[in-house]
KOLKEPA-207890 format. One record per residue: residue number from 1; z, y, x of N, C-alpha, C in turn. Coordinates in nm, 2 decimals, always signed. Each point is the difference from the previous one (the first is absolute). Layout:
# KOLKEPA-207890
R  pos    n_up  n_north  n_east   ca_up  ca_north  ca_east    c_up  c_north  c_east
R  NUM       Z        Y       X       Z         Y        X       Z        Y       X
...
END
This chain:
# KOLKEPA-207890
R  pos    n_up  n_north  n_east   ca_up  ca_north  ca_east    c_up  c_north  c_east
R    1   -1.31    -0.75   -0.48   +0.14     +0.02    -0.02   +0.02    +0.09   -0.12
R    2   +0.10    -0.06   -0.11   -0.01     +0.08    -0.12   +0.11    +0.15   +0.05
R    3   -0.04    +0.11   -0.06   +0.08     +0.13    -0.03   +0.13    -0.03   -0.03
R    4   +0.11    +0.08   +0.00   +0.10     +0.01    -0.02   +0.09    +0.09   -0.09
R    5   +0.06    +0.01   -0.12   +0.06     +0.08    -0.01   +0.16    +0.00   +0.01
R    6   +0.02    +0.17   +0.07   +0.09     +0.02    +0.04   +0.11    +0.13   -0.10
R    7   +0.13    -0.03   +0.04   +0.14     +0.07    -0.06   -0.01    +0.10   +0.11
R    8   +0.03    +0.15   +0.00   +0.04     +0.02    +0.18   +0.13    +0.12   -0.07
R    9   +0.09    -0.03   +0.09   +0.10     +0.13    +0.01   +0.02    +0.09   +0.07
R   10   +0.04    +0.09   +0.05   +0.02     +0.14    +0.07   -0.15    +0.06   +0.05
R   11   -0.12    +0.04   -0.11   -0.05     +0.07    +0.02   +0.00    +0.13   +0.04
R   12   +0.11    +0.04   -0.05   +0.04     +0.14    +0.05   +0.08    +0.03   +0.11
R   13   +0.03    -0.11   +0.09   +0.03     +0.01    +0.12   -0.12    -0.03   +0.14
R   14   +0.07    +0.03   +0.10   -0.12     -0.06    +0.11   -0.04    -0.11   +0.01
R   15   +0.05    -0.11   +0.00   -0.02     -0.13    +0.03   -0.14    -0.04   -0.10
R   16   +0.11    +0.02   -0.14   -0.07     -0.06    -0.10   -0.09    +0.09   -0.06
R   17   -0.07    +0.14   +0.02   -0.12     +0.08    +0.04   -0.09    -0.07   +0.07
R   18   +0.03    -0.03   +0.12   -0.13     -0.07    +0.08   -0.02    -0.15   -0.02
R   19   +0.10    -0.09   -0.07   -0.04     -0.10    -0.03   -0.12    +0.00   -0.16
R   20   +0.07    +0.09   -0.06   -0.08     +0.03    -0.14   -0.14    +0.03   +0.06
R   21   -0.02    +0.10   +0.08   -0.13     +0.07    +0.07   -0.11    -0.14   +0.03
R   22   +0.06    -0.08   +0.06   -0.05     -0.17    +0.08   -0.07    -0.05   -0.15
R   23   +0.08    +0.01   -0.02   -0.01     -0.08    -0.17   -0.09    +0.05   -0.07
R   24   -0.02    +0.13   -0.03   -0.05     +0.04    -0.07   -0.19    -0.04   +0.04
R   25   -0.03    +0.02   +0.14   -0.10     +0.01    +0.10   -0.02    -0.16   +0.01
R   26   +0.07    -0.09   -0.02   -0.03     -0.17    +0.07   -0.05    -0.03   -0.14
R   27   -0.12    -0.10   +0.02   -0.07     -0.06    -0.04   +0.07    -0.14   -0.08
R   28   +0.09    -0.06   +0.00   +0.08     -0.12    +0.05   +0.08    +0.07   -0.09
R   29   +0.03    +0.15   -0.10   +0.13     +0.03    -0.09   -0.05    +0.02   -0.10
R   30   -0.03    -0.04   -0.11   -0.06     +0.05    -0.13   +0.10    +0.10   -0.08
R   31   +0.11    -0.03   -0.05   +0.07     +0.12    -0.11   +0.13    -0.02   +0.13
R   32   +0.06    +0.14   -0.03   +0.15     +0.06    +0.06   +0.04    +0.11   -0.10
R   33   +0.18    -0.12   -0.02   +0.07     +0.12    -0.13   +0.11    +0.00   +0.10
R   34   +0.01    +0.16   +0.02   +0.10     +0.09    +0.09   +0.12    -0.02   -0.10
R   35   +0.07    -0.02   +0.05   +0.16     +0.02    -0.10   +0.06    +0.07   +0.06
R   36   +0.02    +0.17   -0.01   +0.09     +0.10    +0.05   +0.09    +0.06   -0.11
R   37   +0.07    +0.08   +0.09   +0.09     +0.09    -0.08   -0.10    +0.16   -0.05
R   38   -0.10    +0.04   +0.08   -0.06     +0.10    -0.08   -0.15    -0.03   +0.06
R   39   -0.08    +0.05   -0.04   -0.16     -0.05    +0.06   -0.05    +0.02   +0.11
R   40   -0.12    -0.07   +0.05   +0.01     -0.06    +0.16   -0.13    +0.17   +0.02
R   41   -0.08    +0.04   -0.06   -0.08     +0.12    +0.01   -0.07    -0.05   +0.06
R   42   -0.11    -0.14   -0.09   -0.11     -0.06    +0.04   -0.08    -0.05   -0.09
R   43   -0.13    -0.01   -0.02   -0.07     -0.01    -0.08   -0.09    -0.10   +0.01
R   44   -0.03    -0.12   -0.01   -0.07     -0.11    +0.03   -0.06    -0.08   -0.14
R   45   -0.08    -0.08   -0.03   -0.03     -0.15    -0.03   +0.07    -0.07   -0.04
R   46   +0.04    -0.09   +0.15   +0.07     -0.06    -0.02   +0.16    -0.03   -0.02
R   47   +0.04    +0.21   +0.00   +0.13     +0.00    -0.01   +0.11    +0.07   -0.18
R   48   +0.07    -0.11   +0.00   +0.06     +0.05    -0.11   +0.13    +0.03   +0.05
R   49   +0.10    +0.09   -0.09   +0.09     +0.04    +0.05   +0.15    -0.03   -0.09
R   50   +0.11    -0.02   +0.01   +0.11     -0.05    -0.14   +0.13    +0.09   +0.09
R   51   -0.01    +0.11   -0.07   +0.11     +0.10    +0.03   +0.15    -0.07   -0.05
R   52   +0.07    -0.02   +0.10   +0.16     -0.08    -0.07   +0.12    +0.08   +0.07
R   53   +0.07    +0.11   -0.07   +0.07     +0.09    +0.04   +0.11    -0.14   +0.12
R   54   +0.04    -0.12   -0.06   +0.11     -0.04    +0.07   -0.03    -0.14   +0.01
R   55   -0.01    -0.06   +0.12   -0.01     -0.13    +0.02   +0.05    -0.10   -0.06
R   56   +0.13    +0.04   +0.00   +0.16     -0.08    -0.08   -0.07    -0.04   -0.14
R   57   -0.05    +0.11   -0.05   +0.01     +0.00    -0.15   -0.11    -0.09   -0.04
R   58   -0.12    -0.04   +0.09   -0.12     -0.10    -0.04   +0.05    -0.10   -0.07
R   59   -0.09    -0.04   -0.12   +0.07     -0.15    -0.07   -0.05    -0.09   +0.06
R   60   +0.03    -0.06   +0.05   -0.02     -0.15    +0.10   -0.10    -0.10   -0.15
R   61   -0.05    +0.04   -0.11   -0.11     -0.02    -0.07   -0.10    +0.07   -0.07
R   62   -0.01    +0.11   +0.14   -0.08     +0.13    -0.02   -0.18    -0.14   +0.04
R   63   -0.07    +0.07   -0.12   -0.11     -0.08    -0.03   -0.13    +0.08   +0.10
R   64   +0.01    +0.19   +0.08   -0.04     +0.04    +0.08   -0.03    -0.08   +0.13
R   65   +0.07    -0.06   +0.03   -0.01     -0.08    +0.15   -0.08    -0.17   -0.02
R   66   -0.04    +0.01   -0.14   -0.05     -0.15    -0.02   -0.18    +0.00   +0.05
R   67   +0.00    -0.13   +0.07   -0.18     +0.03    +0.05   -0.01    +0.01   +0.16
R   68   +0.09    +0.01   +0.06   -0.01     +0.03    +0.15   +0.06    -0.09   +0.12
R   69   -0.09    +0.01   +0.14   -0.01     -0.10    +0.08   +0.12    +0.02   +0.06
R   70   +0.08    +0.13   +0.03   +0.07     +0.05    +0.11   +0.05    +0.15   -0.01
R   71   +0.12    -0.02   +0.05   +0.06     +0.12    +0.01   -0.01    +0.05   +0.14
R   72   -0.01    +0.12   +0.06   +0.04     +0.05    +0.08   +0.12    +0.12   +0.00
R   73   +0.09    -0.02   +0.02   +0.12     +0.06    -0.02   +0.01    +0.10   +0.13
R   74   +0.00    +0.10   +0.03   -0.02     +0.10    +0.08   +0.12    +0.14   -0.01
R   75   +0.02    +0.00   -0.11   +0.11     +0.12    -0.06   +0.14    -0.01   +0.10
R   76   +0.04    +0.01   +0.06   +0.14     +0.04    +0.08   +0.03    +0.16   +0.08
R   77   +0.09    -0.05   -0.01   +0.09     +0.18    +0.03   +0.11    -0.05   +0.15
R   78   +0.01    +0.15   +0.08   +0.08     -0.04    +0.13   +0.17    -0.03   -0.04
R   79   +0.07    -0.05   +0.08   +0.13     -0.01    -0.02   +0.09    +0.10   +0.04
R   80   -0.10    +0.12   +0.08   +0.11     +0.12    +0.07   +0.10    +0.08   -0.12
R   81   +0.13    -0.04   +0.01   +0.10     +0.07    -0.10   +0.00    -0.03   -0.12
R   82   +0.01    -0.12   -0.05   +0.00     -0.11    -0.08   +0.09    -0.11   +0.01
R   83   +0.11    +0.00   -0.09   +0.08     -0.13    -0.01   -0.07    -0.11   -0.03
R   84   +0.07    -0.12   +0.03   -0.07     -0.12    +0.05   +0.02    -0.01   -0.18
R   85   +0.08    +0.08   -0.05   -0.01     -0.06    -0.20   -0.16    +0.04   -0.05
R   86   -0.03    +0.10   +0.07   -0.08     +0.09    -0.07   -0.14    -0.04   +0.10
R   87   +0.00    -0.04   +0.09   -0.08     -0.06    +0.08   -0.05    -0.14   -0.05
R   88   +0.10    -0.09   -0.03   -0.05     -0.15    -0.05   -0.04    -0.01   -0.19
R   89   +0.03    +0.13   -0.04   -0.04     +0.05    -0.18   -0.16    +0.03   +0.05
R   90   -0.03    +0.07   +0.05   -0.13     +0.05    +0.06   -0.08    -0.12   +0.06
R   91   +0.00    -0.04   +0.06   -0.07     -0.09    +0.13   +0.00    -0.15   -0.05
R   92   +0.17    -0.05   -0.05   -0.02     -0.10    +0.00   -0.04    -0.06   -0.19
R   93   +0.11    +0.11   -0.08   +0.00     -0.09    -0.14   -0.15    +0.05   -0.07
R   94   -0.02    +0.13   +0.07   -0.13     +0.04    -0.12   -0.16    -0.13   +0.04
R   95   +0.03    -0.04   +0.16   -0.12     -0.09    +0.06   -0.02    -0.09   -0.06
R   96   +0.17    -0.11   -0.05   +0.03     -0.08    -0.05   -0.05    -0.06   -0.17
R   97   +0.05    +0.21   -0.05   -0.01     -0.04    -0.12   -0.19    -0.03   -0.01
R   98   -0.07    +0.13   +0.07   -0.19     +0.02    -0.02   -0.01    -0.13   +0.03
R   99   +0.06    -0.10   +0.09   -0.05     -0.10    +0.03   +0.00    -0.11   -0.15
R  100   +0.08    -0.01   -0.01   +0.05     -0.09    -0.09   -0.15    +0.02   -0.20
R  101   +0.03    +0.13   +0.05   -0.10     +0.06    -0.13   -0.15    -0.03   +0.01
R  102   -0.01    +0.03   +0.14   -0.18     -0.05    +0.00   +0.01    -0.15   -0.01
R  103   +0.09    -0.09   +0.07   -0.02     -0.10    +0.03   -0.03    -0.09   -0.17
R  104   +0.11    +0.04   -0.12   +0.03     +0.00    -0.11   -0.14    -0.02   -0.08
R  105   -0.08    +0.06   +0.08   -0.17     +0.04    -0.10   -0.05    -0.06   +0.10
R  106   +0.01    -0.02   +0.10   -0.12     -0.12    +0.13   +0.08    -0.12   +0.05
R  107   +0.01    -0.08   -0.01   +0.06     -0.10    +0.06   -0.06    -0.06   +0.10
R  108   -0.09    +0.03   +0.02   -0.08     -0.01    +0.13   -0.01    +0.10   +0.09
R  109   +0.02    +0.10   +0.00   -0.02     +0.12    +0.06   +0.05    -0.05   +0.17
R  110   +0.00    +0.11   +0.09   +0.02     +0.04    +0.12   +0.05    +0.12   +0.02
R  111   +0.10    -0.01   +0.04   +0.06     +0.14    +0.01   +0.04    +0.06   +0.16
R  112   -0.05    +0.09   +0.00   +0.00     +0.07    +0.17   +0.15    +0.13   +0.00
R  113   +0.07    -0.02   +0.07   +0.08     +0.09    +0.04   +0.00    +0.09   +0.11
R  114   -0.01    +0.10   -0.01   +0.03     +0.11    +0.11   +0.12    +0.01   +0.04
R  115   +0.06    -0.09   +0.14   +0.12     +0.01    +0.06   +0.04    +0.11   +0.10
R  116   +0.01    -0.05   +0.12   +0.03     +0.05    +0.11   -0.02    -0.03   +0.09
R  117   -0.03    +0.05   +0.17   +0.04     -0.09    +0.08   +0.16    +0.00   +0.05
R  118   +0.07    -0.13   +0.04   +0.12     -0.01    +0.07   +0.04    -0.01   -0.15
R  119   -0.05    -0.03   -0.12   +0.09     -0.03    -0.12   +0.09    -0.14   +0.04
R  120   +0.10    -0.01   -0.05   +0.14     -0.11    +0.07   -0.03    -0.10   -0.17
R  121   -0.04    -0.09   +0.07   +0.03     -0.14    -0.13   +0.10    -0.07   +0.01
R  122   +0.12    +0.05   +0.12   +0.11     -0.10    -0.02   +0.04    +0.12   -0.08
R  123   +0.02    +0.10   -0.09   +0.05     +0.10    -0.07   +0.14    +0.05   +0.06
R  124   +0.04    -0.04   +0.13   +0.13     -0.01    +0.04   +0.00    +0.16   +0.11
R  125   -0.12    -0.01   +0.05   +0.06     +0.13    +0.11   +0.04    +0.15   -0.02
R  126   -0.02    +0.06   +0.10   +0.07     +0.13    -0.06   -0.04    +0.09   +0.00
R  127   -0.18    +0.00   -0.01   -0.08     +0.11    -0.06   +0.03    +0.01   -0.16
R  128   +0.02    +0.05   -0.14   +0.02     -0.04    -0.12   -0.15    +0.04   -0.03
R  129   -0.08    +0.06   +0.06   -0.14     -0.01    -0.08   -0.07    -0.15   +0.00
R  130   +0.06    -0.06   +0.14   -0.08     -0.12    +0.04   +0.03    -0.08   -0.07
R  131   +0.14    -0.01   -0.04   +0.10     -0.12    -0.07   -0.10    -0.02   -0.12
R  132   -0.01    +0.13   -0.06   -0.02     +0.00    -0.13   -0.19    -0.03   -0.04
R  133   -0.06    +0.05   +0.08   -0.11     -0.01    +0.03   -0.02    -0.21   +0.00
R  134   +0.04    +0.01   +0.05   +0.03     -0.16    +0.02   +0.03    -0.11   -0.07
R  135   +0.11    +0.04   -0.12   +0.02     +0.01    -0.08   -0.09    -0.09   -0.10
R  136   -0.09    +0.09   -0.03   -0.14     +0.07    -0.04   -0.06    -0.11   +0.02
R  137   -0.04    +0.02   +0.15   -0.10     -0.10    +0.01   +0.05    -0.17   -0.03
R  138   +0.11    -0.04   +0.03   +0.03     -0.12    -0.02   +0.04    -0.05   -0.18
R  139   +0.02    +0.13   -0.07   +0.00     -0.07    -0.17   -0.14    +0.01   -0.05
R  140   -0.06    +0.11   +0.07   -0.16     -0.01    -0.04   -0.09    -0.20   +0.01
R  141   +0.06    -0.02   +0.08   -0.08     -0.15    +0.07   +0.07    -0.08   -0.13
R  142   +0.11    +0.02   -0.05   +0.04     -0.14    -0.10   -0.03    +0.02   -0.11
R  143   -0.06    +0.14   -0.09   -0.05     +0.00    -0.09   -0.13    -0.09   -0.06
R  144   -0.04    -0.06   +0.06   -0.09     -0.10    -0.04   -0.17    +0.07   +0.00
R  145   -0.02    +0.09   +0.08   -0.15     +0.06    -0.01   -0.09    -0.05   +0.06
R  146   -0.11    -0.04   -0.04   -0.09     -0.12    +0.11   -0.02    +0.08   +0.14
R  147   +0.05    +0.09   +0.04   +0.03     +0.05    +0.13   +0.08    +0.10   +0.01
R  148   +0.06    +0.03   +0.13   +0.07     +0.09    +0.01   +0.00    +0.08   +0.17
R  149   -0.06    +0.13   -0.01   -0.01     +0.01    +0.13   +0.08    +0.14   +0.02
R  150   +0.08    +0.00   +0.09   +0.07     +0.08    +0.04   -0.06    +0.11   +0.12
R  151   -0.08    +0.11   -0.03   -0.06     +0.09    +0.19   +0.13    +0.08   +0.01
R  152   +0.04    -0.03   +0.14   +0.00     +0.08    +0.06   -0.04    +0.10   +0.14
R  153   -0.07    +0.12   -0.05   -0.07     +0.07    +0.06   +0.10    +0.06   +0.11
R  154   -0.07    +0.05   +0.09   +0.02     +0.11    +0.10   -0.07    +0.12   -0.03
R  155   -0.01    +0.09   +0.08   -0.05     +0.12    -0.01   -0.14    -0.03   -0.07
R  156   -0.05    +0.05   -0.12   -0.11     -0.01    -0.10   -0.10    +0.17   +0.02
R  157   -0.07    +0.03   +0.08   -0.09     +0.09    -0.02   -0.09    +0.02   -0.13
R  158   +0.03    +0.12   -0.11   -0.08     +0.02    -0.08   -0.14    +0.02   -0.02
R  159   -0.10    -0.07   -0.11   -0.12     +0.06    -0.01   -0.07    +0.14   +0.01
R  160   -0.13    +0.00   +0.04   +0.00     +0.11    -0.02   +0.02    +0.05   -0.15
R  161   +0.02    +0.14   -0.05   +0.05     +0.08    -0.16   +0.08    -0.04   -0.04
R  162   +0.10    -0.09   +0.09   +0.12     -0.03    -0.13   +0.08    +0.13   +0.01
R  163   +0.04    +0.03   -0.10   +0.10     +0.12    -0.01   +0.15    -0.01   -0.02
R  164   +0.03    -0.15   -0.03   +0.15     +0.01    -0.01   +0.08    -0.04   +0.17
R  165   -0.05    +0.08   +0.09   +0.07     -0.05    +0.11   +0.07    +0.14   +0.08
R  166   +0.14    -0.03   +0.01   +0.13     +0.07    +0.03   -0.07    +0.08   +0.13
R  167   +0.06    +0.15   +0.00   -0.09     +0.11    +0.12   +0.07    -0.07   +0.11
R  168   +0.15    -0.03   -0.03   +0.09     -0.05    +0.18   -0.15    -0.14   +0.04
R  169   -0.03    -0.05   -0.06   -0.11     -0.15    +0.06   -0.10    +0.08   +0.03
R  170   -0.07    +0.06   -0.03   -0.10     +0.06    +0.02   -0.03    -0.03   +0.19
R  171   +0.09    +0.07   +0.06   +0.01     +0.01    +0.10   -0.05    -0.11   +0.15
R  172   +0.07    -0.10   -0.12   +0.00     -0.15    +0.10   -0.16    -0.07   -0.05
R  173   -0.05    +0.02   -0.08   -0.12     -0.08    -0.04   -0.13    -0.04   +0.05
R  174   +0.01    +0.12   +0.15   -0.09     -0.04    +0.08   -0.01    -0.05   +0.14
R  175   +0.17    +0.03   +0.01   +0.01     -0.04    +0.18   +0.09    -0.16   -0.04
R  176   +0.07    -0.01   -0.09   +0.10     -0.13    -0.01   -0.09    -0.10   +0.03
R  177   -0.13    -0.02   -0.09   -0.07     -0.14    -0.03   -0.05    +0.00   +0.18
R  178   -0.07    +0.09   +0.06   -0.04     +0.04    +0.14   +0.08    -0.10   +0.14
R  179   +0.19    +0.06   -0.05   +0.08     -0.04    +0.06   +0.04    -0.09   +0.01
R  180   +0.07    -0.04   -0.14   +0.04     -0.14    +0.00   -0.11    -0.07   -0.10
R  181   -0.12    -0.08   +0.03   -0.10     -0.06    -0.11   +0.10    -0.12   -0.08
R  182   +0.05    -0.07   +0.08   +0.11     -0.11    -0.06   +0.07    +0.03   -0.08
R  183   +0.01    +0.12   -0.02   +0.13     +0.00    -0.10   -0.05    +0.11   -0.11
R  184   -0.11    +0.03   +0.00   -0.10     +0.02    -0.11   -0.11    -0.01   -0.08
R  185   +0.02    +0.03   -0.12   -0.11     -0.07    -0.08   -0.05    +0.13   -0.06
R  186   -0.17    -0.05   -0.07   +0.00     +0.12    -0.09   +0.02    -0.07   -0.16
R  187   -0.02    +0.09   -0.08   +0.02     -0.01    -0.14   -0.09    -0.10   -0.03
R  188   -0.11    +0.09   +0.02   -0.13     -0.11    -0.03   -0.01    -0.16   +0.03
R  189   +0.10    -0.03   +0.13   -0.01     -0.12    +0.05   +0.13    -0.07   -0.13
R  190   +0.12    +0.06   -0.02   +0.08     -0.02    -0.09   -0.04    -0.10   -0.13
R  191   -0.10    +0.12   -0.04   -0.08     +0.02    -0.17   -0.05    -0.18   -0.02
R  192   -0.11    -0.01   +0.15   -0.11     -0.10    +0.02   +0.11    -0.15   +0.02
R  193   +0.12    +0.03   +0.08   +0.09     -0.12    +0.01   +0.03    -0.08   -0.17
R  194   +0.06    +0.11   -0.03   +0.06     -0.04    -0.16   -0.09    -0.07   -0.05
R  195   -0.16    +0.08   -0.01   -0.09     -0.03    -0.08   -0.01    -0.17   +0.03
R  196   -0.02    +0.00   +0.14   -0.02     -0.15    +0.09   +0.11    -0.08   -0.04
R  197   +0.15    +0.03   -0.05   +0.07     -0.12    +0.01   +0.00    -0.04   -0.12
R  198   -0.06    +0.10   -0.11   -0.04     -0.11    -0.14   -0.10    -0.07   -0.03
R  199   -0.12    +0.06   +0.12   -0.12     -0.09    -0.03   +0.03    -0.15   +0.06
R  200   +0.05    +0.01   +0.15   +0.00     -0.08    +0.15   +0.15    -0.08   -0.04
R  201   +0.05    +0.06   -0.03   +0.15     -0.06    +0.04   +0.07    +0.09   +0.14
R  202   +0.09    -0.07   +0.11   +0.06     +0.00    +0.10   +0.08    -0.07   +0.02
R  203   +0.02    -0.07   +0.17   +0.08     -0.09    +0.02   +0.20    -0.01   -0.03
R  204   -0.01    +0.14   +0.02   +0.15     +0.06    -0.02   -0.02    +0.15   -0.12
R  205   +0.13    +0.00   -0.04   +0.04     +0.10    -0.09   +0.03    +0.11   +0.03
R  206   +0.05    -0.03   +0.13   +0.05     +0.12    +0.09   -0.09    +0.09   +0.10
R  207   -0.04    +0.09   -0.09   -0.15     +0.02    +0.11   +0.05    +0.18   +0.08
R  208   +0.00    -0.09   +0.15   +0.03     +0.15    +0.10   -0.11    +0.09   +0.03
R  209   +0.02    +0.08   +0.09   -0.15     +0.07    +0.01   -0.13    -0.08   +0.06
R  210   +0.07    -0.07   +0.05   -0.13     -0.08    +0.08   -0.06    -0.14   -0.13
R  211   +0.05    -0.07   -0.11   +0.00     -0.01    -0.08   -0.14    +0.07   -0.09
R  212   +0.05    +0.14   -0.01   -0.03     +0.10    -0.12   -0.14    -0.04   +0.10
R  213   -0.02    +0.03   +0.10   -0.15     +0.06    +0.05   -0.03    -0.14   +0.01
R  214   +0.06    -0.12   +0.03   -0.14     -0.13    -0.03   -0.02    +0.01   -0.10
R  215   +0.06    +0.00   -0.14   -0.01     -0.02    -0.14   -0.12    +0.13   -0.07
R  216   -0.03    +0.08   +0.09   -0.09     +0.13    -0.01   -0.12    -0.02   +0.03
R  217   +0.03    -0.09   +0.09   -0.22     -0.04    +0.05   -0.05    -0.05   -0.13
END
């Protein structure tokens, strides 16, 4: 099975910290260029890094992104105290626009999104994170990318040493997965899915938790 190279975003958050970590460690990933807003405070091989103060502003024939198998899009922010203007500028147009830019330099690519669980695809109900989330995932699928996979995680337990994870989680990281196992994943299983849905494929786009962990073996 040939190597892969990969796009990844929100290294400097949790998610996309422990997916990067998978990546960096799996055999199966040859080059990863982090696209953040300031640097991920990692030092690797096979990792390069393209500091872009603002999503928005990427030229959709930025020649950086040319050469790669897959994006893993990881970067998102909570909705608490956030208008749904300033919520769908964030979440939905900057996804849209990164999407559109890598895809621009790969036309084959695979592009993985970090959703939610309970994200709403009729974009109709009356969560507005969900609507919009949703959103998301459903203009993501028509852009024409030789795949398009949508996770939505549940509770995600960090690697060991990641350092970008919030003190309030700390808390829950060792009894949640214990309690409820179904409605938890770790990072690491996360990292290995993505990796799997560009080598393997998957039957659906829509991958739940129980999804994420067949796609991880």
């Amino acid at each position: 099975m040939n190597s892969i190279k990969i796009i990844l975003t929100g290294a400097t958050g949790m998610v996309g910290e422990g997916v990067l970590m998978e990546c960096l460690e799996n055999p199966n990933v040859s080059e990863i260029l982090s696209v953040s807003r300031k640097p991920a405070g990692k030092k690797h091989a096979k990792l390069k890094e393209y500091i872009v103060p603002d999503f928005l502003e990427i030229d959709l024939n930025d020649e950086n992104f040319k050469g790669y198998d897959a994006t893993f899009f990881c970067a998102g922010i909570s909705s608490v105290g956030m208008s749904e203007e300033e919520y769908t500028k964030i979440t939905y147009a900057t996804t849209m626009h990164f999407a559109r830019a890598v895809l621009t330099q790969n036309p084959d690519m695979v592009f993985n999104y970090v959703s939610g669980a309970h994200t709403d695809k009729t974009e109709s109900g009356k969560f507005m994170w969900a609507r919009v989330k949703g959103k998301t995932e459903n203009d993501l699928r028509k852009l024409g990318f030789r795949g398009v996979y949508n996770f939505r995680p549940g509770f995600m337990k960090p690697l060991e040493g990641q350092k970008n994870v919030k003190w309030f989680f700390k808390p829950f990281i060792w009894f949640f997965p214990a309690i409820f196992p179904s409605k938890s994943l770790t990072l690491q299983e996360v990292g290995r899915a993505m990796i799997n849905a560009v080598q393997k494929g998957y039957p659906t786009s829509t991958l739940e938790i129980k999804d994420i962990k067949n796609l991880a073996i």
